[in-house]
C-alpha positions as CSV (number, residue, x, y, z in Angstrom):
1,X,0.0,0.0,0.0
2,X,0.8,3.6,-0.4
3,X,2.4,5.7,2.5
4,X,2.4,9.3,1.1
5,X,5.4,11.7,2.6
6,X,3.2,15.1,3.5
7,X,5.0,18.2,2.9
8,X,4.0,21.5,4.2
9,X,2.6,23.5,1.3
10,X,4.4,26.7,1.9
11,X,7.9,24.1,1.2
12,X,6.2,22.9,-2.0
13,X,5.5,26.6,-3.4
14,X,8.8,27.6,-2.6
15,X,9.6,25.4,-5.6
16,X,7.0,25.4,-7.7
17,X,8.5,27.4,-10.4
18,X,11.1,25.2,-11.1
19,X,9.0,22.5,-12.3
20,X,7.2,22.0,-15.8
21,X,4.0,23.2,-15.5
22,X,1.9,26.1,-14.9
23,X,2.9,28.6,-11.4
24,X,0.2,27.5,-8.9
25,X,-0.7,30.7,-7.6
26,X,-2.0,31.1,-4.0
27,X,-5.5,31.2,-3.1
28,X,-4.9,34.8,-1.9
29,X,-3.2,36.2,-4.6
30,X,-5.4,39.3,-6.5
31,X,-7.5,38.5,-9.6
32,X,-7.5,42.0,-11.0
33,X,-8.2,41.0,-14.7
34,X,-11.0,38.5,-14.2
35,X,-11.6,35.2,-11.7
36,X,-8.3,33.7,-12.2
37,X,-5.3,34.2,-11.1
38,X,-3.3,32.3,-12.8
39,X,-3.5,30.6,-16.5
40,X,-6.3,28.2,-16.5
41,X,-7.4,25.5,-19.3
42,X,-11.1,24.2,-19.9
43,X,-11.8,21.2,-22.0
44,X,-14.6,19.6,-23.2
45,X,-15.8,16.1,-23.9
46,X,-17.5,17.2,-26.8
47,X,-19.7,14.0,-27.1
48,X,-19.8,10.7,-29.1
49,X,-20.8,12.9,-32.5
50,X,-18.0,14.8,-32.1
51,X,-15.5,12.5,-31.0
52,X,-15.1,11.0,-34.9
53,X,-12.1,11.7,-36.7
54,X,-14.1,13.3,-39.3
55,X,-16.3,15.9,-36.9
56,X,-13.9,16.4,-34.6
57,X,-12.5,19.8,-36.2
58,X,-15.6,20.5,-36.6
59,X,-16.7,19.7,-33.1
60,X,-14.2,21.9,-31.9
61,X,-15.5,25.0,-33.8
62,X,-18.7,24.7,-32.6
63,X,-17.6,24.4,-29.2
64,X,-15.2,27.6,-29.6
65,X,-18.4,29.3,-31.2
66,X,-21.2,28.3,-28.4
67,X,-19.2,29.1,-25.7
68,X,-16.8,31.6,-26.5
69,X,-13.4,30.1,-26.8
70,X,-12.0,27.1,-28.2
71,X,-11.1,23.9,-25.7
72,X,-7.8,23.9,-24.4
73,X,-8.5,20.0,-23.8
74,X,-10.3,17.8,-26.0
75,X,-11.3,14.3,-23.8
76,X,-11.7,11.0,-26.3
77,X,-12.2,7.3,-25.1
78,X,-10.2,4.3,-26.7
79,X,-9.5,1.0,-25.4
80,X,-5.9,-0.7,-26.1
81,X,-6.4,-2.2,-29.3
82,X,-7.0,1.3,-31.3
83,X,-4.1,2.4,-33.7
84,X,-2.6,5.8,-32.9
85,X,-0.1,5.6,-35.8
86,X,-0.6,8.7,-38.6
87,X,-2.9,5.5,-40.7
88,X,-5.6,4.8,-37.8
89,X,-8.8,6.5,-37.2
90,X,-7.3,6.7,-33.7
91,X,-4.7,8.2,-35.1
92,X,-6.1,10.6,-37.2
93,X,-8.5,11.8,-34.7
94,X,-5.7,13.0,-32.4
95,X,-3.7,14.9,-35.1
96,X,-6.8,16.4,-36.3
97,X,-7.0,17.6,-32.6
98,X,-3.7,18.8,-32.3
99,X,-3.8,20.4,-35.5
100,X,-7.3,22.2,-34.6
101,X,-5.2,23.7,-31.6
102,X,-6.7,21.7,-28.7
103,X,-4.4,19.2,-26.7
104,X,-5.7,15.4,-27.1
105,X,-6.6,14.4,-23.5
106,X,-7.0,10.4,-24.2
107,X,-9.2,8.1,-21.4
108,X,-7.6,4.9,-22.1
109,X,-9.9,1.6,-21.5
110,X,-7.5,-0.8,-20.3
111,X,-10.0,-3.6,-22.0
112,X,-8.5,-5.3,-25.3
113,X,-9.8,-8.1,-27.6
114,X,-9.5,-11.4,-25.8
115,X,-8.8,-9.7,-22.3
116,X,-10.5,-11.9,-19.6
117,X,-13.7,-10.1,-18.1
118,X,-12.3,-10.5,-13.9
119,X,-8.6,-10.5,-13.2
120,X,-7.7,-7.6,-16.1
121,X,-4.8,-6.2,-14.3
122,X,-3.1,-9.6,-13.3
123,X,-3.2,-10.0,-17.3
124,X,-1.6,-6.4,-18.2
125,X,0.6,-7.2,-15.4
126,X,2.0,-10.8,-16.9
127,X,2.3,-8.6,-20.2
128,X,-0.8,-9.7,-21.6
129,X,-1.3,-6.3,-23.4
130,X,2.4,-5.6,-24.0
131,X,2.3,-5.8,-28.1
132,X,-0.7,-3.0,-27.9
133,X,1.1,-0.6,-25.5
134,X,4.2,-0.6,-27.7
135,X,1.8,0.3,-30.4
136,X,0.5,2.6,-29.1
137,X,3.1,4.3,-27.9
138,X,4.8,4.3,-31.1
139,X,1.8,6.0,-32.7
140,X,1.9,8.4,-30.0
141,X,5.3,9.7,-30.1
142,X,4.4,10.4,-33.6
143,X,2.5,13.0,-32.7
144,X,3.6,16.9,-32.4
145,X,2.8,18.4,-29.6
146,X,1.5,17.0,-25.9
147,X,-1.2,14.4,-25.4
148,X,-2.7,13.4,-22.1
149,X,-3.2,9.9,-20.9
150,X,-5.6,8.7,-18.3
151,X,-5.3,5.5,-17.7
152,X,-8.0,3.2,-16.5
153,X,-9.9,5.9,-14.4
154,X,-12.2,5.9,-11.7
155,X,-10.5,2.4,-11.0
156,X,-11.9,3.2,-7.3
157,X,-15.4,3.0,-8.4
158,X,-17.8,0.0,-8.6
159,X,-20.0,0.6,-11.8
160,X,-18.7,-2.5,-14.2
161,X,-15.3,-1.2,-15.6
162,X,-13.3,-4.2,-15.8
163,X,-9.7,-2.4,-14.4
164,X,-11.8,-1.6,-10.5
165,X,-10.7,-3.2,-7.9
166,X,-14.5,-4.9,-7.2
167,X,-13.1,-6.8,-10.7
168,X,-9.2,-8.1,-9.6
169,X,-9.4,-8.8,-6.0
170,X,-10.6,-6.1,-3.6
171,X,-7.6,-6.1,-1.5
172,X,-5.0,-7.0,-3.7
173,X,-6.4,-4.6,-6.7
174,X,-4.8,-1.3,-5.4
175,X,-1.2,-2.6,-5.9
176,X,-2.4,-4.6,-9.1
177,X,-3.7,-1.4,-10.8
178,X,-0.6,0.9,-9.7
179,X,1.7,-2.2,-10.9
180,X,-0.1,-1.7,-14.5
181,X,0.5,2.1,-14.4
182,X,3.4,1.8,-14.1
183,X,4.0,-0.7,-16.5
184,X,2.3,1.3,-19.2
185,X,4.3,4.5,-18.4
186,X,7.7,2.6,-18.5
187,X,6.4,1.2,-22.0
188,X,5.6,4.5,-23.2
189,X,8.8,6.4,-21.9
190,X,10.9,3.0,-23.9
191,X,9.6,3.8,-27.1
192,X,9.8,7.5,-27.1
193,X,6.8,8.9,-26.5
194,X,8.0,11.6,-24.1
195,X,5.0,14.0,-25.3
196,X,2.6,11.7,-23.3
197,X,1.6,13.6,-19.8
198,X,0.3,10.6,-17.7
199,X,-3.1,11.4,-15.5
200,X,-4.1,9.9,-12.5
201,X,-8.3,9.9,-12.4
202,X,-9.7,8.4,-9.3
203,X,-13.6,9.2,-8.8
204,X,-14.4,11.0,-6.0
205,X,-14.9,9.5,-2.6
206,X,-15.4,5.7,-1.9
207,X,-18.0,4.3,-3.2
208,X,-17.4,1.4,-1.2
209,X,-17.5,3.1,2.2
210,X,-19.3,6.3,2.3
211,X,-17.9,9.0,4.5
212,X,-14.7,9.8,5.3
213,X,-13.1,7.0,6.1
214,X,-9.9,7.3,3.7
215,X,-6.9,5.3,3.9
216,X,-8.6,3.3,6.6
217,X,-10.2,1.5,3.9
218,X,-8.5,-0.6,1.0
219,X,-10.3,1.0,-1.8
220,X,-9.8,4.4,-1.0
221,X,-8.2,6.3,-4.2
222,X,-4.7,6.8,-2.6
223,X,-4.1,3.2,-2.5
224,X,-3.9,2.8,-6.4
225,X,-1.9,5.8,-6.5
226,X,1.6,4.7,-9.0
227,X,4.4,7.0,-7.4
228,X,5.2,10.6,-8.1
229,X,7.5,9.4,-10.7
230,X,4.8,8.0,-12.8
231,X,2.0,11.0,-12.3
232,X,2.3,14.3,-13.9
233,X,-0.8,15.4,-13.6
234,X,-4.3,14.1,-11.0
235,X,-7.3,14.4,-12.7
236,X,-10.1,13.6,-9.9
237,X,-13.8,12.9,-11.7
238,X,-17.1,14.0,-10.3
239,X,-20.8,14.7,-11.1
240,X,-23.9,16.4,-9.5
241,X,-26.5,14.0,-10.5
242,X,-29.5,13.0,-8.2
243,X,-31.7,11.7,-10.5
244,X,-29.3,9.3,-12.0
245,X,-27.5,8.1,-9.1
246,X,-29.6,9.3,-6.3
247,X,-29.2,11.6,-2.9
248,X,-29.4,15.2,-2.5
249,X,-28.3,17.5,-5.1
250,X,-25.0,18.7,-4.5
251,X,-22.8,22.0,-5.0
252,X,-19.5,21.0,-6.9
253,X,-17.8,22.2,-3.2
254,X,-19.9,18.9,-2.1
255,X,-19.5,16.8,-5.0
256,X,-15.4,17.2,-4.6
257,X,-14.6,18.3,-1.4
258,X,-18.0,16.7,1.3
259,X,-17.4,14.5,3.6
260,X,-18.6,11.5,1.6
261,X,-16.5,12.7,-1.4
262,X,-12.8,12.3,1.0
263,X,-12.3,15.7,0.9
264,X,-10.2,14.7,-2.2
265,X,-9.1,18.5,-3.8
266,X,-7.8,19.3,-0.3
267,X,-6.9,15.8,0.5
268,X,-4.7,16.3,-3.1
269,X,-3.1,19.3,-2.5
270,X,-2.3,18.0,0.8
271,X,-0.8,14.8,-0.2
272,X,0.3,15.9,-3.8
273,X,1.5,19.5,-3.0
274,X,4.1,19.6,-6.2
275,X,1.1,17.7,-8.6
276,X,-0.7,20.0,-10.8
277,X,-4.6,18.9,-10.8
278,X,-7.0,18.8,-13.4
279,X,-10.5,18.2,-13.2
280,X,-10.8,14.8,-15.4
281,X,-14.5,15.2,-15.7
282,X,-17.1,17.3,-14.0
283,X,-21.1,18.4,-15.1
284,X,-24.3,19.0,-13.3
285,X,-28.0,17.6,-14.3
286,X,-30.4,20.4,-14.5
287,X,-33.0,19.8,-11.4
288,X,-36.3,21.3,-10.7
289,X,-36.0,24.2,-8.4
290,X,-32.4,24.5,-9.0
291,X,-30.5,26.6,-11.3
292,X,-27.2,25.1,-13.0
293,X,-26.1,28.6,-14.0
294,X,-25.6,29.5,-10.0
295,X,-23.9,25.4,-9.6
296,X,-21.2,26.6,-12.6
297,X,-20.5,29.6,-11.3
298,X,-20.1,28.4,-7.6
299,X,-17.8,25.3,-9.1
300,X,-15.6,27.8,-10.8
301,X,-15.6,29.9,-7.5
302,X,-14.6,27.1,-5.1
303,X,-11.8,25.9,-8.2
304,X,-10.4,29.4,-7.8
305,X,-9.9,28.7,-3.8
306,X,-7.5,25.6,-5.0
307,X,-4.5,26.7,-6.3
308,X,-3.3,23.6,-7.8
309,X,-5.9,23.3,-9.7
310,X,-4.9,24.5,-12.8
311,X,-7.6,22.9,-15.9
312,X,-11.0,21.4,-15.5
313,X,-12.9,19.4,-18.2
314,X,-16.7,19.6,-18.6
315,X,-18.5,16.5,-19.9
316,X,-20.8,18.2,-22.7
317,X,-23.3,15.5,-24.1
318,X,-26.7,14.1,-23.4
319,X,-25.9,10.6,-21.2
320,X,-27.5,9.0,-18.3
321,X,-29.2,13.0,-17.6
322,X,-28.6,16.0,-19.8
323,X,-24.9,17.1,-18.5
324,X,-24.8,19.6,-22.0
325,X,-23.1,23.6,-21.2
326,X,-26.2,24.7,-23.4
327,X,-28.8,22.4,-21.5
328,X,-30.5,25.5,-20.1
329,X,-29.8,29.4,-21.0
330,X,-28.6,30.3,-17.3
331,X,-26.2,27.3,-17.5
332,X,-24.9,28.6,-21.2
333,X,-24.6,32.6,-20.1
334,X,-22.4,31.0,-16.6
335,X,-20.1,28.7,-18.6
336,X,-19.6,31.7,-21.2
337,X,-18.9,34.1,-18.5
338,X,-16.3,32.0,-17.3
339,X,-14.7,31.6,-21.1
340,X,-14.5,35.3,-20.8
341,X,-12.1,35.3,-18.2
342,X,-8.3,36.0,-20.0
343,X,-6.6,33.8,-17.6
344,X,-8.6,30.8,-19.1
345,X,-6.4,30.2,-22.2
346,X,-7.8,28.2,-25.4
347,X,-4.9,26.3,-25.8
348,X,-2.6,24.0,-23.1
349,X,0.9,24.5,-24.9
């Protein structure tokens, strides 16, 4: 299991400029020019329409055009038996990306054709998927400019992803799935594909054991944590949806940082003071005598308050509820107020 070294956060900002990614600024410091204070980039999952290689240009003007500003992120699914090389539909879609000026921010499915269905990660682990990661991390260096990788996320989840630890042995699944991180990443970094930024996408809380029980409890998201050498960026997911999973509806402060939730953007920053954070995926249902406009512009608030979070990416389609920017006009005039601000940046290079 994991035994994270805690730092004291005015240590870690004393060298924060000396790493690779954006100055986290302190919660205190002025916003004179608008509700950042410091560069921020917001992405999209632009939904399955868009997600083609032949709309996703496309996708990403229309975004830029609804909203204000093109997506500094651009969040596409794939499992491991896609072809990222310059000849693959995979492939294509993230150069078309690229080449659109949004960074490819790839959720990789850790599934692949003849994988078994329970004990995935003993099978990546006894180099079951091998041959695909080397492919795919071929293709990948191929590619100008960054791309993000989020490997099997929300792997501390229960909702029938194969790569959760409900799936490859509760107890023994936290050490299983960091094993298989970090087998991936030293695959990648082999072949040359340096541009990949690796993500670390636990869901929020434990959905195991609610409250805040944290490391007290073997599924809780530290435990499958890889080592700092293995993470550059966390990318934490979490939704406000009570007609789809139940409960009250809930603030983003609740959704990410109640009691049921672990606290996990404090608990982050805590832990992971030199980490850069990224919300992986975030969106609010619309609810009757709510209004999403005020839950945007309160999630944007309470992201300001965290200094090391530095990007967030909103889930934009019609799934299990209507999680769309443009569901309702109040949510549209929020999110577009926010694209306003000049310290949110349409592009993450």
């Amino acid at each position: 299991m994991w035994s994270p070294r805690l730092r004291t956060r005015a240590a870690a900002l004393a060298v924060l400029s000396l790493v690779a990614f954006p100055r986290l600024a302190s919660a205190a410091d002025p916003a004179p020019n608008g509700l950042f204070n410091r560069p921020f980039y917001i992405g999209a999952y632009l939904g399955e329409a868009d997600s083609r290689t032949e709309q996703v240009e496309q996708g990403i003007g229309r975004f830029a055009q609804m909203v204000g500003k093109r997506p500094a992120l651009v969040k596409t699914f794939h499992d491991l038996d896609v072809d990222f090389s310059g000849r693959g539909w995979a492939g294509q879609l993230v150069r078309r990306t690229s080449a659109a000026g949004s960074t490819p921010y790839l959720a990789l499915d850790l599934r692949y054709a003849g994988a078994p269905r329970h004990g995935l990660l003993d099978a990546i682990n006894s180099g079951g998927a091998d041959a695909r990661l080397v492919r795919m991390a071929r293709g990948l260096a191929g590619v100008r400019g960054t791309v993000m990788v989020s490997p099997g996320w929300e792997m501390n989840g229960r909702w029938n992803f194969a790569w959760q630890g409900v799936y490859n042995g509760n107890q023994a699944a936290p050490a299983k799935y960091a094993a298989a991180f970090r087998r991936m990443v030293t695959i990648f970094r082999r072949e040359g594909a340096r541009n990949v930024k690796w993500v670390f996408s636990p869901n929020v809380g434990n959905p195991l054991a609610l409250g805040s029980v944290g490391p007290s409890h073997w599924n809780w998201y530290g435990h499958y944590y890889p080592g700092d050498a293995y993470v550059d960026y966390l990318g934490p997911h979490g939704y406000n949806g009570p007609s789809v999973w139940g409960g009250a509806y809930q603030t983003f402060a609740t959704v990410f940082e109640g009691r049921d939730s672990d606290n996990i953007l404090t608990d982050l920053e805590r832990r992971f003071p030199l980490k850069p954070i990224i919300i992986g995926e975030f969106a609010s249902q619309e609810a009757r005598g709510h209004d999403k406009g005020a839950w945007i512009r309160e999630a944007f608030a309470t992201l300001r308050r965290h200094p090391n979070v530095v990007g967030a990416i909103w889930f934009h389609t019609r799934k299990e509820a209507d999680w769309r920017i443009d569901s309702s006009r109040s949510s549209l005039d929020a999110f577009r107020t926010v694209m306003r601000d000049p310290n949110v940046r349409d592009s993450f290079r």
